[in-house]
C-alpha positions in Angstrom: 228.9 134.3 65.2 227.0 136.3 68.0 225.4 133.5 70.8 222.2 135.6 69.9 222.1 134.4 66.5 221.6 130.3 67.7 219.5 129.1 70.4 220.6 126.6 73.8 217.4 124.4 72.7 218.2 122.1 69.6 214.8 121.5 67.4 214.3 118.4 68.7 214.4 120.2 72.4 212.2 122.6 71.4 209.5 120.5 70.5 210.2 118.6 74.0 210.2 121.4 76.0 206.5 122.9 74.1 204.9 119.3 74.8 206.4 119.8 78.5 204.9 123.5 78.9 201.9 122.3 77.9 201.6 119.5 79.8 202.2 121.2 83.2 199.5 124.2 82.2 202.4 127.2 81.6 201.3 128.1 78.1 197.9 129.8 77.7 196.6 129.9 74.0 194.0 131.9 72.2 193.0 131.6 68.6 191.5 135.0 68.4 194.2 136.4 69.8 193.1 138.4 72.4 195.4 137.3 75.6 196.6 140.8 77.1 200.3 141.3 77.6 201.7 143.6 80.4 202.9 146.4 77.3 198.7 146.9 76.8 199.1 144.9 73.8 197.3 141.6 73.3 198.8 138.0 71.5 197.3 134.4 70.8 200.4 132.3 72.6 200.7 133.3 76.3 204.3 131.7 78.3 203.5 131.8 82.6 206.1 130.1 84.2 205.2 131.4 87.4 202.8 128.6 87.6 205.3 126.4 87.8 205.3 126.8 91.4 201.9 124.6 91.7 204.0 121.4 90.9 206.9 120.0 92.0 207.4 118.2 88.6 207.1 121.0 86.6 210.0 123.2 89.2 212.3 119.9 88.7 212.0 120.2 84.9 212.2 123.7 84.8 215.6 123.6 86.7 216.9 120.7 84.7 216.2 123.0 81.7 217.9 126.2 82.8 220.8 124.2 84.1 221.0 123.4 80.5 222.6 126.9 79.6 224.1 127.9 82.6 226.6 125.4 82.5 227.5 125.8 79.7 228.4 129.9 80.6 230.0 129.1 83.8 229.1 132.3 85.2 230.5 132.4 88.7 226.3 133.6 89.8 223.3 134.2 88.6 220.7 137.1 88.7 216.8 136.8 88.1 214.2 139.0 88.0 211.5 138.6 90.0 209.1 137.1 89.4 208.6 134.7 86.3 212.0 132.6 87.3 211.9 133.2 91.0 209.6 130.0 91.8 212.4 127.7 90.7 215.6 129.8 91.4 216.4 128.3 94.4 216.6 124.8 93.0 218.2 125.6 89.8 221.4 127.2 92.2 221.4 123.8 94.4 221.6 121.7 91.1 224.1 123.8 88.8 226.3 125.0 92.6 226.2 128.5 91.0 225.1 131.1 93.6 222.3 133.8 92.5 221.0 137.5 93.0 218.5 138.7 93.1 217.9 142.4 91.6 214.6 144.1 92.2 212.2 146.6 90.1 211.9 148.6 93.5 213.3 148.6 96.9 211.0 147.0 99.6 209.9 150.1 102.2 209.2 149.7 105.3 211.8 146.0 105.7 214.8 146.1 108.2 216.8 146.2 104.5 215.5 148.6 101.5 218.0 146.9 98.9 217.0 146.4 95.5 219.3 143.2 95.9 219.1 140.4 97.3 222.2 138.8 98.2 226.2 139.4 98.7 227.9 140.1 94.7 231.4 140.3 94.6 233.3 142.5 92.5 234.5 141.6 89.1 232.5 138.1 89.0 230.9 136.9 85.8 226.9 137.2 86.1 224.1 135.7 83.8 220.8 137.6 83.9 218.2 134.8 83.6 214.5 135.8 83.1 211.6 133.8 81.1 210.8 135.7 78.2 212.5 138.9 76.7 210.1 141.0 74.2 211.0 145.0 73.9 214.0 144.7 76.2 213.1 147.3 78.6 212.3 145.4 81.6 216.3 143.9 80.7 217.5 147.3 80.8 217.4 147.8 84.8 219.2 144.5 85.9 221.8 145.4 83.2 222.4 148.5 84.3 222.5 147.1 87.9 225.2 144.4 87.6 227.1 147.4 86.3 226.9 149.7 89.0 228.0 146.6 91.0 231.2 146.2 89.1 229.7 143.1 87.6 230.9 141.2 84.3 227.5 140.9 82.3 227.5 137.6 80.4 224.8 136.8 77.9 221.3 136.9 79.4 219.4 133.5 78.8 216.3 133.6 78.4 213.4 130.6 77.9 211.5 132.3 74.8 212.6 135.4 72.9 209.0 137.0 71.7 211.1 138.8 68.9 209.4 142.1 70.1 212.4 144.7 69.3 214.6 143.9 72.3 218.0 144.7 69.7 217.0 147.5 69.1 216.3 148.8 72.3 219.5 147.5 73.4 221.4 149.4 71.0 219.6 152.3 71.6 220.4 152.7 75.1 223.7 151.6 74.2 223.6 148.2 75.9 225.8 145.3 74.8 224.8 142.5 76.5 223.5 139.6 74.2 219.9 137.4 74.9 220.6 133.7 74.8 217.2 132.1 73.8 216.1 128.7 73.9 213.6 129.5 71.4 211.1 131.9 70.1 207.9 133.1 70.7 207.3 131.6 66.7 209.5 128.4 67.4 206.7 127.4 69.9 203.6 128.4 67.3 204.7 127.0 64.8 204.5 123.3 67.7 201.0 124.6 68.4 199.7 125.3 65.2 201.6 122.0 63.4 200.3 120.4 66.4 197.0 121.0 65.6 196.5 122.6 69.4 196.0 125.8 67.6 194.3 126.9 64.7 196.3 128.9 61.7 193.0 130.7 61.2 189.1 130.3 60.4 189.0 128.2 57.5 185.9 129.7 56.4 187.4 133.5 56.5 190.4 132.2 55.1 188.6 130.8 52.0 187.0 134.0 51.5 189.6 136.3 51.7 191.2 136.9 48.4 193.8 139.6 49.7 197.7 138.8 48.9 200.4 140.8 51.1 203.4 141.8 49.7 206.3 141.1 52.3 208.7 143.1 50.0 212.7 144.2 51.2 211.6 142.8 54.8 214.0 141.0 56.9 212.0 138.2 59.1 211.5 139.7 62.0 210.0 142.7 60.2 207.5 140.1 58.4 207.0 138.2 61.3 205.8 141.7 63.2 203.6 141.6 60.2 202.0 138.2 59.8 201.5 137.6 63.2 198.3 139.9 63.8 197.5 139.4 60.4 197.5 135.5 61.1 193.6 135.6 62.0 192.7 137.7 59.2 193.2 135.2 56.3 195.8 136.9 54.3 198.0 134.9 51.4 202.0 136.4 52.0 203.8 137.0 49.0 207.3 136.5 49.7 210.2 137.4 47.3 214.0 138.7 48.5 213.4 136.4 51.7 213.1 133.7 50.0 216.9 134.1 48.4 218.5 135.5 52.0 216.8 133.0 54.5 216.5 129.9 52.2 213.1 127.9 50.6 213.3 124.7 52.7 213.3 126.8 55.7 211.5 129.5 55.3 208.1 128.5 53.8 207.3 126.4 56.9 208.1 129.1 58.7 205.7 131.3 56.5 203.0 128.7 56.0 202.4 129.0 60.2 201.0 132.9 59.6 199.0 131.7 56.2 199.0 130.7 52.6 202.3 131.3 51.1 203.1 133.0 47.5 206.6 132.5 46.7 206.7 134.9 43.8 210.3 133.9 42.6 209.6 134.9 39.1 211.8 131.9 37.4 213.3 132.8 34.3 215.5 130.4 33.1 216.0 127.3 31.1 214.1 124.8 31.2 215.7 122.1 32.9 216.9 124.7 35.7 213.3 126.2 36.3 212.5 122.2 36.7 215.4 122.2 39.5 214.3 125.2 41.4 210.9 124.1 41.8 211.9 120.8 42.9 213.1 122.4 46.3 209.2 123.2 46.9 208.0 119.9 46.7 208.3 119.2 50.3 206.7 122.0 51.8 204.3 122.8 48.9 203.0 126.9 49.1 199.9 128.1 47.7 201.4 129.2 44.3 204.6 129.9 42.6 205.6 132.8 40.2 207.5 132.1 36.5 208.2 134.9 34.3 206.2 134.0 30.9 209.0 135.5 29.1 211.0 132.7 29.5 208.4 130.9 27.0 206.0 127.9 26.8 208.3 124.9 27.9 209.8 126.5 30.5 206.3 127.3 31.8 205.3 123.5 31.1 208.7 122.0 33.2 207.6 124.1 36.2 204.1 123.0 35.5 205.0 119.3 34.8 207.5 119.6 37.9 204.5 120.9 40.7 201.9 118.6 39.1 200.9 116.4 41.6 201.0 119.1 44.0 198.1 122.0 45.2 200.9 124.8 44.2 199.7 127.1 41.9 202.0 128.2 38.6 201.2 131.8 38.6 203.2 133.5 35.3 203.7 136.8 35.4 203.1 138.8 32.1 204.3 142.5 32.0 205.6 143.3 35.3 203.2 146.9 36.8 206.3 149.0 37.1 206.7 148.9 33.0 204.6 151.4 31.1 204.0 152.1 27.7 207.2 154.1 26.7 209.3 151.5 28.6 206.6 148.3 27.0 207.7 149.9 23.6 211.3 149.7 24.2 211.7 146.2 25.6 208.7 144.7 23.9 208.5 147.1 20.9 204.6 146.8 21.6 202.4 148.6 24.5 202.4 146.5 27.7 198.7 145.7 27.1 199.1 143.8 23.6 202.1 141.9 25.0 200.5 140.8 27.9 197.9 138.7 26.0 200.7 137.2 24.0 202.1 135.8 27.4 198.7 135.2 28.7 198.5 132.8 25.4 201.7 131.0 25.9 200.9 130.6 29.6 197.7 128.8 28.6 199.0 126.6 26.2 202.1 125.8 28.8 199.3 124.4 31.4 199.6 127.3 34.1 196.9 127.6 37.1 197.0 131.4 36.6 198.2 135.2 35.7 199.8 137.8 37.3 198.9 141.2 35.5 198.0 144.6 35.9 194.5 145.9 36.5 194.7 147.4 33.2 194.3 143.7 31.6 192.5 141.8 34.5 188.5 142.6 32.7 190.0 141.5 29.1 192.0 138.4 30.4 188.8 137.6 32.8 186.6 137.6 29.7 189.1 135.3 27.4 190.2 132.8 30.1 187.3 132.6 32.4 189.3 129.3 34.4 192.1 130.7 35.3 193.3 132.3 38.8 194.1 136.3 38.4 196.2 138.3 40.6 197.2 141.5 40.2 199.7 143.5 41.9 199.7 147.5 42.3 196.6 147.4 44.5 195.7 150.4 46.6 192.3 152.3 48.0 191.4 155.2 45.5 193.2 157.8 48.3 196.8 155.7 48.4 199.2 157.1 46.0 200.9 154.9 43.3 204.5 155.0 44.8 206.9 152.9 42.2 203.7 151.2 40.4 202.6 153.0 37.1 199.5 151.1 36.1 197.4 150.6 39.1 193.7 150.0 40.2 191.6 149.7 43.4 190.6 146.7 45.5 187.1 146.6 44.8 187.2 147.6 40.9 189.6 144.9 40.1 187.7 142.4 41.9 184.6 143.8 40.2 186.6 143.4 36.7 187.3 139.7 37.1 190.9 139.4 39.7 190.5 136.7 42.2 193.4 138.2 44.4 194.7 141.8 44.3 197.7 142.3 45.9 198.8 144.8 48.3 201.9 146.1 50.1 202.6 149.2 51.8 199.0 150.4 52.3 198.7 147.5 54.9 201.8 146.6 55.6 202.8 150.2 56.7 199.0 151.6 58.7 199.0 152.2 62.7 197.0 148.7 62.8 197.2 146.2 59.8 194.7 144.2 61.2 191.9 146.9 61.4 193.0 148.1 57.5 192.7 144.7 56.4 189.3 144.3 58.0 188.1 147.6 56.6 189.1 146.5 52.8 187.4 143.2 53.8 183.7 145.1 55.1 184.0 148.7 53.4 185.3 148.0 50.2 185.3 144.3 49.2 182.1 143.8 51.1 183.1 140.4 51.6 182.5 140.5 55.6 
């Protein structure tokens, strides 16, 4: 296993060292996310440790910390960057007896030396970069490239909080090997704030009135997180489906439920008894609704039902999936899609379930027969998006207007310049819910 794959901090670190951060004033928070970062772009969770050097407590910890995973490399010195680690630097080479570099952006004009470096490297030693935060990796790049040219053995570069910002990419890119050593990341520490209650998930009032479901289809995490994150103060409900089998339920869905209300559409379809055992892995961390396949009949539908009962997760069955149309509803079905979805809608009534999942095709006729239930319907898109894969589609605002309580849309948002200012515009322009 890579070192980039685990973290230096344990959990119950992690939480430790959020309460400390916040505690000595080096994390700035913003609900509305609008803290600017150095790239131009702007985020709600903010990470300054060059505040540290206000308080003599706060340097102490900070070296005890970073002492943590330098020891545990042995590099025979150290290199920061200046100047987020540079306040505590010093100390941290006193208390671990590991000497340090120090490899500037620029080379000082106009001093008796112009040397981007700072200190006496010998050839062939083992160094450790050591810097606060890593996000795109570029900043990385020049204190990599550095050591090298000093004939420097690079050693993983630790780093406090990885912000998850593309940094692998960039690495590989420019052809760079060298691995990031995080205690944590930039979600590991919202995820504390937000279950912490020091920050808010989002407006409760916004959130309650926006009925839009993203689907987080064939992403990895850090391509959802790049998502969800922005999206966080919009309101959205994530649907989550392939994730959920790679990364795991117990651990993902907290994860997920820090960004908003969580679908897991794992469209069960199976016995009885084993649709009863999957759902009992939701029980502890509860999401806003859960997908069952009505195909798999009425007490299947009733042991998921029965299983979530005394829980606010929603039992969603899906009826005829939007891909399927009426040449292949005739083949598996031998009926059209249309008359096979109200046979499903029937057994999913009888069976107890909160809702439907169906096409926009059925939405107005299911609307009109089960006027309690919750409707969502996937293969959403604005009357200029193209269908892609979906054959029986609709528009945000018609299928609202024909009786669906949450469309559901993908690519369209998940895939425009800014998600944030798409979602925004479907909320004012066409759902003229704003």
């Amino acid at each position: 296993m890579k070192i980039s794959d685990s973290h230096w901090l344990t959990y119950w670190e992690q939480e430790k060292v959020c309460a400390k951060l916040l505690h000595f004033g080096l994390i700035k928070t913003d609900n509305t996310r609008q803290l600017p970062l150095k790239s131009g772009g702007k985020t709600d969770v903010y990470i300054n440790l060059r505040n540290a050097r206000n308080n003599p407590k706060a340097l102490s910890w900070l070296t005890e910390v970073y002492g943590n995973p330098l020891r545990r490399l042995s590099p025979d010195c150290f290199v920061e960057v200046p100047d987020s680690v540079s306040c505590f630097a010093g100390p941290l080479s006193i208390q671990t007896n590991i000497p340090y570099l120090t490899i500037r952006g620029e080379a000082k004009e106009g001093r008796v030396s112009k040397a981007r470096i700072i200190g006496d490297p010998i050839y062939n030693e083992d160094v450790c970069i050591i810097d606060d935060v890593i996000t795109t990796g570029g900043s990385a790049s020049l204190p990599y490239e550095e050591c090298l040219s000093l004939g420097l053995e690079v050693l993983p570069m630790v780093v406090l909080v990885d912000r998850q910002e593309g940094w692998k990419k960039t690495f590989t890119a420019k052809n760079i090997p060298m691995e990031v050593w995080s205690g944590m990341t930039l979600h590991d520490v919202r995820k504390y704030l937000i279950t912490h209650n020091i920050m808010q998930r989002c407006d409760p009032a916004l959130e309650e009135k926006n009925p839009l479901i993203i689907a987080l289809d064939g992403m990895d995490w850090e391509t959802a997180l790049s998502i969800m994150d922005p999206l966080r103060t919009t309101g959205c409900i994530f649907k989550i489906n392939d994730l959920l089998l790679n990364a795991g339920i117990a651990s993902l869905i907290p994860d997920l439920q820090v960004y908003g209300r969580v679908m897991a559409d794992l469209k069960i379809h199976d016995i009885p008894n084993t649709a009863h055992n999957i759902i009992q892995r939701l029980r502890e961390n509860p999401p806003w609704a859960v997908t069952v396949h009505g195909s798999g009949g009425e007490e299947m539908i009733k042991a998921v039902v029965d299983g979530l009962k005394d829980t606010p997760t929603k039992v969603l069955v899906v009826t005829v999936l939007t891909s399927i149309d009426e040449k292949t509803g005739i083949e598996i079905y031998n009926r059209l899609p249309r008359e096979e979805v109200k046979i499903l809608a029937a057994i999913a009534k009888r069976a107890g379930a909160h809702g439907l999942v169906c096409s926009p095709e059925e939405v107005k006729e299911l609307r009109e027969i089960y006027s309690d239930m919750t409707l969502v319907t996937p293969g959403i898109r604005s009357p200029e998006v193209g269908k892609d894969d979906q054959k029986r589609t609709g528009t945000p605002a018609q299928t609202i207007t024909d009786g669906s309580n949450h469309p559901v849309m993908g690519r369209q948002i998940t895939q425009a310049k800014d998600p944030v200012a798409e979602v925004m515009r479907l909320l004012t322009e066409e759902l003229k819910i704003i």
